[in-house]
Short mmCIF file of the C-alpha atoms (twelve columns), coordinates in Angstrom:
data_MODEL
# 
_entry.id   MODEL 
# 
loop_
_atom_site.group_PDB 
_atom_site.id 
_atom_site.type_symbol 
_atom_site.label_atom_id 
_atom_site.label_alt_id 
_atom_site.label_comp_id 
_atom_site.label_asym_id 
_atom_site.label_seq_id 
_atom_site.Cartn_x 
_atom_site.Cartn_y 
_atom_site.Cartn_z 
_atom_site.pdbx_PDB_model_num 
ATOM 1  C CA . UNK A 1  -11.275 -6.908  18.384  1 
ATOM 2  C CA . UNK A 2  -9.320  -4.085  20.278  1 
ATOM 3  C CA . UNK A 3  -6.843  -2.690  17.484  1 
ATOM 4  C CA . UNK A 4  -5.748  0.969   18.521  1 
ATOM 5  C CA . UNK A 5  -6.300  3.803   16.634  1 
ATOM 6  C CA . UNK A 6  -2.709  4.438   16.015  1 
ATOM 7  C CA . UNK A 7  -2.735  1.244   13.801  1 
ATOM 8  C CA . UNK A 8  -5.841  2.123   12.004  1 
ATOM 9  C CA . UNK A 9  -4.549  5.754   11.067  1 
ATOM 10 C CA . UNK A 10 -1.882  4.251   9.694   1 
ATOM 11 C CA . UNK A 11 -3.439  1.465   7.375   1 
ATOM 12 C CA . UNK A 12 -5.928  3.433   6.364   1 
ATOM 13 C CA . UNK A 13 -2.935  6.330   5.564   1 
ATOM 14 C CA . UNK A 14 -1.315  3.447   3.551   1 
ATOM 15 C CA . UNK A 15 -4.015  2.440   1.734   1 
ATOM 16 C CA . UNK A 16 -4.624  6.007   0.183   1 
ATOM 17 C CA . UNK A 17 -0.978  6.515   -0.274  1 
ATOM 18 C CA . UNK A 18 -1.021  3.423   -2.323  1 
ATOM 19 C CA . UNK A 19 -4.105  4.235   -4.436  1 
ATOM 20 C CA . UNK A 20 -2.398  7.535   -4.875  1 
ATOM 21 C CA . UNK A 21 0.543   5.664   -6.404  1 
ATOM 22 C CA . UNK A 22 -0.960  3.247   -8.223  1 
ATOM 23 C CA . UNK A 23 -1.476  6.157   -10.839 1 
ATOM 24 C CA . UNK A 24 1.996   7.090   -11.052 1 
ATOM 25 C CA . UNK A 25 3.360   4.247   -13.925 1 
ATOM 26 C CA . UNK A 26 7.159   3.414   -13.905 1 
ATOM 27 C CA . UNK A 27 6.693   1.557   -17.236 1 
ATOM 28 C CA . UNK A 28 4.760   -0.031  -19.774 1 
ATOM 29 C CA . UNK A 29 4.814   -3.397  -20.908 1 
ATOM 30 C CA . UNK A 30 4.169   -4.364  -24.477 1 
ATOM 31 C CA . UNK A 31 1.084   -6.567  -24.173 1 
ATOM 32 C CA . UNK A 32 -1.288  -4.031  -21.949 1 
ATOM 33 C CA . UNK A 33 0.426   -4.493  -18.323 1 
ATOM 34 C CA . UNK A 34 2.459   -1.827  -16.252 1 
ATOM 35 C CA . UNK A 35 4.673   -1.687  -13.085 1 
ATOM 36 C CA . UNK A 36 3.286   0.959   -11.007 1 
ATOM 37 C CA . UNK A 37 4.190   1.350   -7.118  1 
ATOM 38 C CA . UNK A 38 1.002   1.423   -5.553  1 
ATOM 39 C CA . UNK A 39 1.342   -1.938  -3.740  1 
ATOM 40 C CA . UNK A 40 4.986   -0.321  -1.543  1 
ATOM 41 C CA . UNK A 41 2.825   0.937   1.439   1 
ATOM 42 C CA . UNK A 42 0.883   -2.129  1.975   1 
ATOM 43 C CA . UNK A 43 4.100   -4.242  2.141   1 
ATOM 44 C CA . UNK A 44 5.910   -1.783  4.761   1 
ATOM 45 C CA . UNK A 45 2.489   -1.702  6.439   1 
ATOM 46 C CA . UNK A 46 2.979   -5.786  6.296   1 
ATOM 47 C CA . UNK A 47 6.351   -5.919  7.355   1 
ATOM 48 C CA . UNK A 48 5.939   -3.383  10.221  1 
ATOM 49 C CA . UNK A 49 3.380   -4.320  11.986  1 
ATOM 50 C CA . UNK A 50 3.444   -8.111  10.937  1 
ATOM 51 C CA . UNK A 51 0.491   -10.643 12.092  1 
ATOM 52 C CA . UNK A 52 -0.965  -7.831  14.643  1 
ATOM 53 C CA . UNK A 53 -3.085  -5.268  12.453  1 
# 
């Protein structure tokens, strides 16, 4: 398991950026649920470094 350190920075740099968001609430819905954009950085994270992290 030999992932560099550049890749780790940057999960773990997504992964507080998305807690950090998940505070921040666009809207609410009417039954208890809300659209919030915490989940963003994990999907670039996803998308840019695909099956390799």
């Amino acid at each position: 398991m030999n992932v560099p350190i550049k890749v780790l920075v940057e999960g773990s740099l997504c992964i507080a950026l998305s807690v950090a968001l998940s505070f921040v609430k666009l809207f609410a819905l009417p039954q208890g649920g809300s659209v919030s954009l915490g989940m963003l950085p994990i999907f670039v994270f996803a998308i840019r470094r695909g099956g390799t992290a």
